[in-house]
C-alpha positions as CSV (number, residue, x, y, z in Angstrom):
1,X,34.1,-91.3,28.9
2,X,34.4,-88.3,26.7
3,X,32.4,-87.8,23.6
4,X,34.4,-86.6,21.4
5,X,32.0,-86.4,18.4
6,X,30.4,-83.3,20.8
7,X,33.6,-81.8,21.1
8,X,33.8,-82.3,17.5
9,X,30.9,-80.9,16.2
10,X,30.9,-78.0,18.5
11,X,34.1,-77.0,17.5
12,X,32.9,-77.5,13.4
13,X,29.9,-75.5,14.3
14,X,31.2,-72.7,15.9
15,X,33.3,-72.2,12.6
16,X,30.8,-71.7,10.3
17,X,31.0,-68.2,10.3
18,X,31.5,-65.2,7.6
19,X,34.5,-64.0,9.8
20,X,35.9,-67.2,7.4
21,X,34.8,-66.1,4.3
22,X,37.1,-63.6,2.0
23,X,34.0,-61.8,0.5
24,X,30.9,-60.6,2.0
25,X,28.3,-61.5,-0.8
26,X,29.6,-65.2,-0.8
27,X,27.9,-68.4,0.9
28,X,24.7,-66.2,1.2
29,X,22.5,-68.0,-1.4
30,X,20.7,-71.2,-1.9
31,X,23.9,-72.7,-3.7
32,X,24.4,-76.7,-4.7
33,X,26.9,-76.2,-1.6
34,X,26.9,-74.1,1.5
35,X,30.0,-73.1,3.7
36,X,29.4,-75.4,6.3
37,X,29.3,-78.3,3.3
38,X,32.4,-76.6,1.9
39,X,34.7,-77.0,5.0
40,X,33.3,-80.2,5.5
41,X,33.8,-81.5,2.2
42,X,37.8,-80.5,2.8
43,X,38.4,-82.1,5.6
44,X,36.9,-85.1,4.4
45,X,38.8,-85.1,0.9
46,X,40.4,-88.4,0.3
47,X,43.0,-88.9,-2.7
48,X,40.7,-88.5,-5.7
49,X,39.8,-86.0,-8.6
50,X,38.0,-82.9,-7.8
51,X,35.2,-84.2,-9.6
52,X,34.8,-87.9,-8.1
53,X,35.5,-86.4,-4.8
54,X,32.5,-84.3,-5.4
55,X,29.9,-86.8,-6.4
56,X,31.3,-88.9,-3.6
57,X,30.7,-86.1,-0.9
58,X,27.1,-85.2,-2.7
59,X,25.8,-88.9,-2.2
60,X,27.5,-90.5,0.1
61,X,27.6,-87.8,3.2
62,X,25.1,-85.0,2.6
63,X,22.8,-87.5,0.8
64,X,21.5,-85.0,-1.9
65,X,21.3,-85.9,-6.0
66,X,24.0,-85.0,-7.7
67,X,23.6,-82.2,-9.6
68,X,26.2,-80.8,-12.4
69,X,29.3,-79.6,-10.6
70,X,32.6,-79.2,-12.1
71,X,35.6,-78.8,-10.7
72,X,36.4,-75.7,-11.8
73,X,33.6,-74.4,-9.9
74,X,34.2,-76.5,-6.5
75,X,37.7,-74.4,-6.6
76,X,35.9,-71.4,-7.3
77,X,34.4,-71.5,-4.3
78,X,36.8,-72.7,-1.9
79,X,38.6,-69.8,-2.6
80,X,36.6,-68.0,-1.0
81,X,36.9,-69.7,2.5
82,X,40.2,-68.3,4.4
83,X,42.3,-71.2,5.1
84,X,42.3,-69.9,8.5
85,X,39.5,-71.5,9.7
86,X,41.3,-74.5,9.9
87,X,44.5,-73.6,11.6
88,X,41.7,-71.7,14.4
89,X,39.7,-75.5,14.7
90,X,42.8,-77.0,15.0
91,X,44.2,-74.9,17.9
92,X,41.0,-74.8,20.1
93,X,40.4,-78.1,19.6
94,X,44.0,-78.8,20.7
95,X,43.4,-75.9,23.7
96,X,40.1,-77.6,24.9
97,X,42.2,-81.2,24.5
98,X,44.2,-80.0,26.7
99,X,42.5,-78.1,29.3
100,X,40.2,-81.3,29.4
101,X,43.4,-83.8,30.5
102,X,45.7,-80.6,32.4
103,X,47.6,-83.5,33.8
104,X,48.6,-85.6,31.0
105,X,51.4,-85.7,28.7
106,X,54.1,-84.9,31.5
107,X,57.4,-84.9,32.2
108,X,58.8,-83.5,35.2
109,X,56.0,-81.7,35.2
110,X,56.3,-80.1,31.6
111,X,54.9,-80.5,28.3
112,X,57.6,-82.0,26.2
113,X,57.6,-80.9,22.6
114,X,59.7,-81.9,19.7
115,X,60.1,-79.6,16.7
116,X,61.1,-80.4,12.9
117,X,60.7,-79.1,9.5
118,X,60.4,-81.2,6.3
119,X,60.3,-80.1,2.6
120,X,56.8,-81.0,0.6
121,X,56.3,-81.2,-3.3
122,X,53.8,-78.9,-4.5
123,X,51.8,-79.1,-7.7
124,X,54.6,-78.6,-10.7
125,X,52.3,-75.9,-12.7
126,X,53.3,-72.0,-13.3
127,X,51.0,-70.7,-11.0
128,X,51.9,-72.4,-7.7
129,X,55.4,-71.7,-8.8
130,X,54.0,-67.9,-8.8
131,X,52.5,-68.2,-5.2
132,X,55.4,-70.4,-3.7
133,X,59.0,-69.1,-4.6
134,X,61.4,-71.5,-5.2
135,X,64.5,-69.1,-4.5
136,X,66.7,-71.8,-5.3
137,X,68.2,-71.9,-9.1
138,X,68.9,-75.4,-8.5
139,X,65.6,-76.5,-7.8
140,X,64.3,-74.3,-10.8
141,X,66.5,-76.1,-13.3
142,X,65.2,-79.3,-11.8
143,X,61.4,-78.0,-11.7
144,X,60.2,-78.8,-8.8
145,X,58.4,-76.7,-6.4
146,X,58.4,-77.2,-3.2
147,X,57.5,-75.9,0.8
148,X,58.8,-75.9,3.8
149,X,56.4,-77.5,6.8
150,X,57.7,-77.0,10.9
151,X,56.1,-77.6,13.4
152,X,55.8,-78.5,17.1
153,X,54.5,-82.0,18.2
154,X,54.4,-83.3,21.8
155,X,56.1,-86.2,22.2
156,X,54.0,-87.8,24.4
157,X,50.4,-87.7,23.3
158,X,51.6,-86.8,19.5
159,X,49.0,-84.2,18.9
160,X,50.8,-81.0,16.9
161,X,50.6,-78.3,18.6
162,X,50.8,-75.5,16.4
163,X,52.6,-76.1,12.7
164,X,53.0,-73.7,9.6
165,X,53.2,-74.3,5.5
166,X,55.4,-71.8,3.6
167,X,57.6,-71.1,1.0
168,X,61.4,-72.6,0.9
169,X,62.6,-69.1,1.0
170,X,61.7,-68.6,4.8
171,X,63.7,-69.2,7.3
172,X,63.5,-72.0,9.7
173,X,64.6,-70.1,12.8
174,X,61.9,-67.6,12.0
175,X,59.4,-70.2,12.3
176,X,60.4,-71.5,15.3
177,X,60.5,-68.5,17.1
178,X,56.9,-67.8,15.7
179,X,55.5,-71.3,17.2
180,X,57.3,-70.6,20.7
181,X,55.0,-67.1,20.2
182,X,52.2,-68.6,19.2
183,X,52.4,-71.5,22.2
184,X,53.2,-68.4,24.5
185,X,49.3,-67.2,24.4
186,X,47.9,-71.2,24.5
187,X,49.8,-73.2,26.9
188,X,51.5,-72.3,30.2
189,X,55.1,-72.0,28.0
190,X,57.5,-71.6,31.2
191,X,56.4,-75.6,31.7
192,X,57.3,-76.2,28.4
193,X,60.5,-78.1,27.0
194,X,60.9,-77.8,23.3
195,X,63.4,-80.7,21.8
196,X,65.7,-79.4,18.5
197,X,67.8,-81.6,16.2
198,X,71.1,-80.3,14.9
199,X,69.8,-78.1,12.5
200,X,68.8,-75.7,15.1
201,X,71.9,-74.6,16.9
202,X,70.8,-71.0,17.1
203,X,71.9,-68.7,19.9
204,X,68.9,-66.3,18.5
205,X,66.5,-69.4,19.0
206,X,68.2,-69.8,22.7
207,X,68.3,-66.3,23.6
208,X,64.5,-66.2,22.8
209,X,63.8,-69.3,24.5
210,X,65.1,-67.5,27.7
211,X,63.4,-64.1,27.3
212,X,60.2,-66.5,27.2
213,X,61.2,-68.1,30.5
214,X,60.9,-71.7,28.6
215,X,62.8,-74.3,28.3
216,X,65.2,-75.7,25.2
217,X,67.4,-79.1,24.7
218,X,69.2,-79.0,21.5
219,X,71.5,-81.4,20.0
220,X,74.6,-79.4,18.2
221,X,77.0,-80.2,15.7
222,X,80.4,-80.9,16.8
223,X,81.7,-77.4,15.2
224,X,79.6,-75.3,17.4
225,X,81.4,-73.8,20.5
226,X,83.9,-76.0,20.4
227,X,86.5,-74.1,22.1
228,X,84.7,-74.1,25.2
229,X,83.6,-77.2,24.9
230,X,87.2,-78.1,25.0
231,X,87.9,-76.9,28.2
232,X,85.2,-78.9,29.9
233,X,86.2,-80.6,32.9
234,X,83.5,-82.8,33.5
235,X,80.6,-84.1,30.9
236,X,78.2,-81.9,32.2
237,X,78.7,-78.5,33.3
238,X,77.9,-74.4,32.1
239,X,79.6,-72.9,29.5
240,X,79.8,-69.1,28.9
241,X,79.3,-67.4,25.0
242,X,80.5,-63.7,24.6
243,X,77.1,-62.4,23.0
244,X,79.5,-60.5,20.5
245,X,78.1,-58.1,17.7
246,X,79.2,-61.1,15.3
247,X,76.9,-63.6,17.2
248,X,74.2,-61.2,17.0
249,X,74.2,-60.1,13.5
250,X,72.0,-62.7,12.4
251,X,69.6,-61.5,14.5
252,X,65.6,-60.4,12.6
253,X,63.9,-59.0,16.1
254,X,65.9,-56.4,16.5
255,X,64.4,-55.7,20.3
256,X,65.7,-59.4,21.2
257,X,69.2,-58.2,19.6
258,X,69.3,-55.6,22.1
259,X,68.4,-57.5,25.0
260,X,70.7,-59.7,24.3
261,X,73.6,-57.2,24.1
262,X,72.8,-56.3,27.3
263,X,72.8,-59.5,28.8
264,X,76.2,-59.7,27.5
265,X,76.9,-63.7,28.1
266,X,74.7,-66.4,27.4
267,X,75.1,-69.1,30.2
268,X,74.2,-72.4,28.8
269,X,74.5,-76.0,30.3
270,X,76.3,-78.7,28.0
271,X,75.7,-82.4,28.4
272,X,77.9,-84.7,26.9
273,X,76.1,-88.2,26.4
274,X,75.5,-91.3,24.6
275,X,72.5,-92.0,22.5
276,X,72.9,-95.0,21.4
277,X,75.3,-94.4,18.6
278,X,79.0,-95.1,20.1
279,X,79.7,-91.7,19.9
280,X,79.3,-89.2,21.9
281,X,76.2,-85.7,21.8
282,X,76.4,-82.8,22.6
283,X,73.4,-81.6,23.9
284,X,72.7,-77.8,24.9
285,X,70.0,-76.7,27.1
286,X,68.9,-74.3,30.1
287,X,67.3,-76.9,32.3
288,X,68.7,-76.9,35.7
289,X,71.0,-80.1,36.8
290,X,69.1,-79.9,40.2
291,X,66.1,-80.6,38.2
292,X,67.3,-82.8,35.6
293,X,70.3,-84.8,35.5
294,X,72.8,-85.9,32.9
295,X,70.9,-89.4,32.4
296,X,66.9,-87.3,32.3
297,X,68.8,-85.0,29.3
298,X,69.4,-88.4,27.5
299,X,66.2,-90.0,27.9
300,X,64.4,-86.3,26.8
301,X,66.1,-85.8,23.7
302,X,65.3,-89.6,22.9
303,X,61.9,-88.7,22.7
304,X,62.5,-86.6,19.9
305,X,62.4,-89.5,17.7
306,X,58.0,-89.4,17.8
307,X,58.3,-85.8,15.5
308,X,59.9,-88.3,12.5
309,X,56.7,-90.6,13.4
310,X,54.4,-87.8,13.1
311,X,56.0,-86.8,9.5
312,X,55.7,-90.2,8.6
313,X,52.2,-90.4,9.7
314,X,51.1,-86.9,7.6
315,X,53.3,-87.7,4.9
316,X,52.8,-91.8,4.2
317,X,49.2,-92.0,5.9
318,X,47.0,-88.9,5.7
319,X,49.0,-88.3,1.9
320,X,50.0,-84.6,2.9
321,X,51.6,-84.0,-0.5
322,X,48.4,-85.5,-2.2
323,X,46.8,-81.5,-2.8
324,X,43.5,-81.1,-4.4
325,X,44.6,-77.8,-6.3
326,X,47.3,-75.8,-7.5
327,X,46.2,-72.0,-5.4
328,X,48.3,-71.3,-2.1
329,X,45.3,-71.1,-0.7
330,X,44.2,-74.4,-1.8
331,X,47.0,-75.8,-0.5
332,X,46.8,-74.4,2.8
333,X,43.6,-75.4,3.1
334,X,44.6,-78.8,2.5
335,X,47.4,-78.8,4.7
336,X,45.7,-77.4,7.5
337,X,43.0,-79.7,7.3
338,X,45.3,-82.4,7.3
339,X,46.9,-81.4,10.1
340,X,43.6,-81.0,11.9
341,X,42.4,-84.8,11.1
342,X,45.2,-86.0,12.4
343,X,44.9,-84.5,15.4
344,X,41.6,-85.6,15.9
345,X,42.7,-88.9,14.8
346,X,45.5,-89.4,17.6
347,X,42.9,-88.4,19.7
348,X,40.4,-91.4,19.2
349,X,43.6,-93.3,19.1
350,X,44.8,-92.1,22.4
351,X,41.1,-92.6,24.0
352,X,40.6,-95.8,22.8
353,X,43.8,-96.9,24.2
354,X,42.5,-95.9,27.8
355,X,39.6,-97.8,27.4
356,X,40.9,-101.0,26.5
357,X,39.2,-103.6,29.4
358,X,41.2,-106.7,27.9
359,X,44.2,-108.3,29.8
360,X,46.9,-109.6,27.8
361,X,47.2,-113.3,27.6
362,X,51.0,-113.1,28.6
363,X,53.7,-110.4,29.2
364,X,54.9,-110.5,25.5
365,X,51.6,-109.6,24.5
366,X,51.1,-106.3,22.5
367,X,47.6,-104.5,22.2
368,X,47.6,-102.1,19.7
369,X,45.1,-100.2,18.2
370,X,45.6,-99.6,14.7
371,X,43.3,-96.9,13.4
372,X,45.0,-96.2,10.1
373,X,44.9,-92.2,10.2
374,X,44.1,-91.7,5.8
375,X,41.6,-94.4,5.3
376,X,39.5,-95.7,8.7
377,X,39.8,-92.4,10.7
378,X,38.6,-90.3,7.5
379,X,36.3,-93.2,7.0
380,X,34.6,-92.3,10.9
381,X,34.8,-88.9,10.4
382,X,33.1,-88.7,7.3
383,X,29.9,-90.7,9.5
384,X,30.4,-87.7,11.9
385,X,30.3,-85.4,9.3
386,X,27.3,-86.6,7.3
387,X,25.4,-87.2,10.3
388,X,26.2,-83.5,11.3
389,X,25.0,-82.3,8.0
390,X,21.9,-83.9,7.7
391,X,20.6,-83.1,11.1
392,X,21.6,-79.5,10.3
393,X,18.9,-78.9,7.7
């Protein structure tokens, strides 16, 4: 059996590092708080004031007398500590997760990842309204300020894979297409199968999807090619889009533009099926029918369903809209530190799961392990953490 507190720890450790830190004259004195107790004192945070979250931290996992701290001053110094370090932690703990079970979380023999995007609330104050664009009059008469979150989450093991935080104004294609390059360099991304809701019927988004020799399944809205669609024999078959100038307008990456001009027709498979709904899908995707069949497209997209679980997980459970200051880099810190216990608390999840020994009493029994991600998973980690801490001195 794993320990995962090792893996843990080693990953923490190895972050500690000034390659984190904004400014070089920071975290260099005997201060009430080091980096190390910084970073851990943010991914510990739990739905509290600055200041109760501090005396809480001081005497409860680092086990030093409080001394004066305000929380002016806590926010002073996390602002020197490049959110960063958290969105690194998170990816090579996910990449060593992984590398560690190569064989789970299959289908087919590929990694099966659903992506989303949700809008957060964000502190209603001037100056995150300053560091977060709204870019939406609406929304400015109604004064709120929000973000958009996207990210990719496998449906299997529900670990997210690699996610963003940014303003409204961005677009959600763009992020996409940043996650498929960011996956490109961590996972094998030809074995890859990314799931998309209707939101994302974007020949840009399959066209790159292609040039990356992975693999898309998209769900469209009933407007989109519908002409060809209309001259489909079967419920299943290729359909051919004229990569026109018009299509490609929309296009940012200018050197994908081109490549698709020269292609000149995007060959795409459409699956007409039923999910459940008495009406019928229509699903888009470049997976072979040799290799998957009208019935394996259905039960994919299906899966999709465990990226709204994950949402409601951050959102309801870890209280991702719950931010401890008003800075974008604040924010981000919290975010990505969210993001990262959550990870790590699917993770114990998951392992524990394998380890249960106990047979069910009958077939209608259901074990569950119910490690509630905000408070009993923040509650282990923060034994990790103080355990870590001390030791370290």
């Amino acid at each position: 059996m794993i320990d995962l507190s090792k893996i843990f720890f080693g990953l923490f450790d190895y972050f500690i590092s000034k390659k984190y830190v904004t400014e070089d004259n920071r975290f260099i004195r005997d201060r009430k708080m080091t980096q190390k107790e910084y970073m851990a004192y943010i991914l510990s945070q739990r739905s509290c004031t600055s200041y109760i979250e501090a005396v809480r931290f001081f005497t409860i996992k680092v086990s030093k007398n409080f001394k004066t701290i305000t929380p002016q001053g806590i926010g002073k110094q996390r602002m020197y500590i490049d959110p960063k370090v958290f969105i690194d932690m998170n990816e090579l703990f996910i990449d060593k997760l992984y590398d560690l079970y190569s064989g789970f979380s299959k289908f087919k023999g590929y990694v099966v990842c659903a992506c989303d995007g949700s809008i957060v609330d964000l502190p209603i104050v001037t100056l995150t309204r300053e560091e977060f664009p709204v870019g939406d009059e609406n929304l400015l008469r109604e004064k709120r300020i929000r973000a958009r979150v996207s990210c990719f989450l496998d449906v299997h093991s529900k670990h997210i894979l690699t996610t963003k935080i940014v303003e409204t104004t961005v677009n959600e294609i763009d992020l996409v297409i940043e996650h498929l390059e960011n996956l490109k360099e961590r996972f094998n991304i030809e074995k890859m199968i990314t799931i998309y809701d209707r939101g994302y019927p974007s020949i840009e988004l399959m066209v790159k999807t292609i040039d990356l020799n992975s693999k898309f399944l998209i769900r469209l809205p009933k407007n989109v090619f519908n002409r060809q669609i209309k001259q489909m024999k079967t419920n299943d078959e290729i359909i051919k889009i004229n990569l026109i100038n018009n299509r490609l307008k929309s296009f940012d990456d200018e050197n994908l533009k081109e490549k698709a001009r020269k292609m000149g027709r995007l060959e795409i498979r459409i699956a007409l099926v039923d999910i459940g709904k008495n009406e019928v899908e229509i699903l888009a995707t470049n997976l072979t029918q040799e290799e998957f069949s009208t019935q394996d497209l259905k039960e994919l997209y299906n899966k999709r369903w465990s990226v709204e679980t994950g949402f409601d997980r951050l959102k309801n459970l870890i209280e991702i809209e719950d931010f401890s200051g008003n800075r974008r880099k604040i924010i981000e810190q919290d975010f990505y530190a969210h993001i990262f216990v959550y990870n790590l608390a699917i993770t114990i999840k998951n392992h524990a799961e394998n380890y249960i020994t106990r047979t069910p009493r009958n077939k209608n029994e259901i074990i569950k392990i119910s490690i509630k991600l905000c408070k009993n998973n923040r509650k282990y980690l923060f034994i990790f953490l103080r355990f870590n801490l001390r030791n370290a001195k």
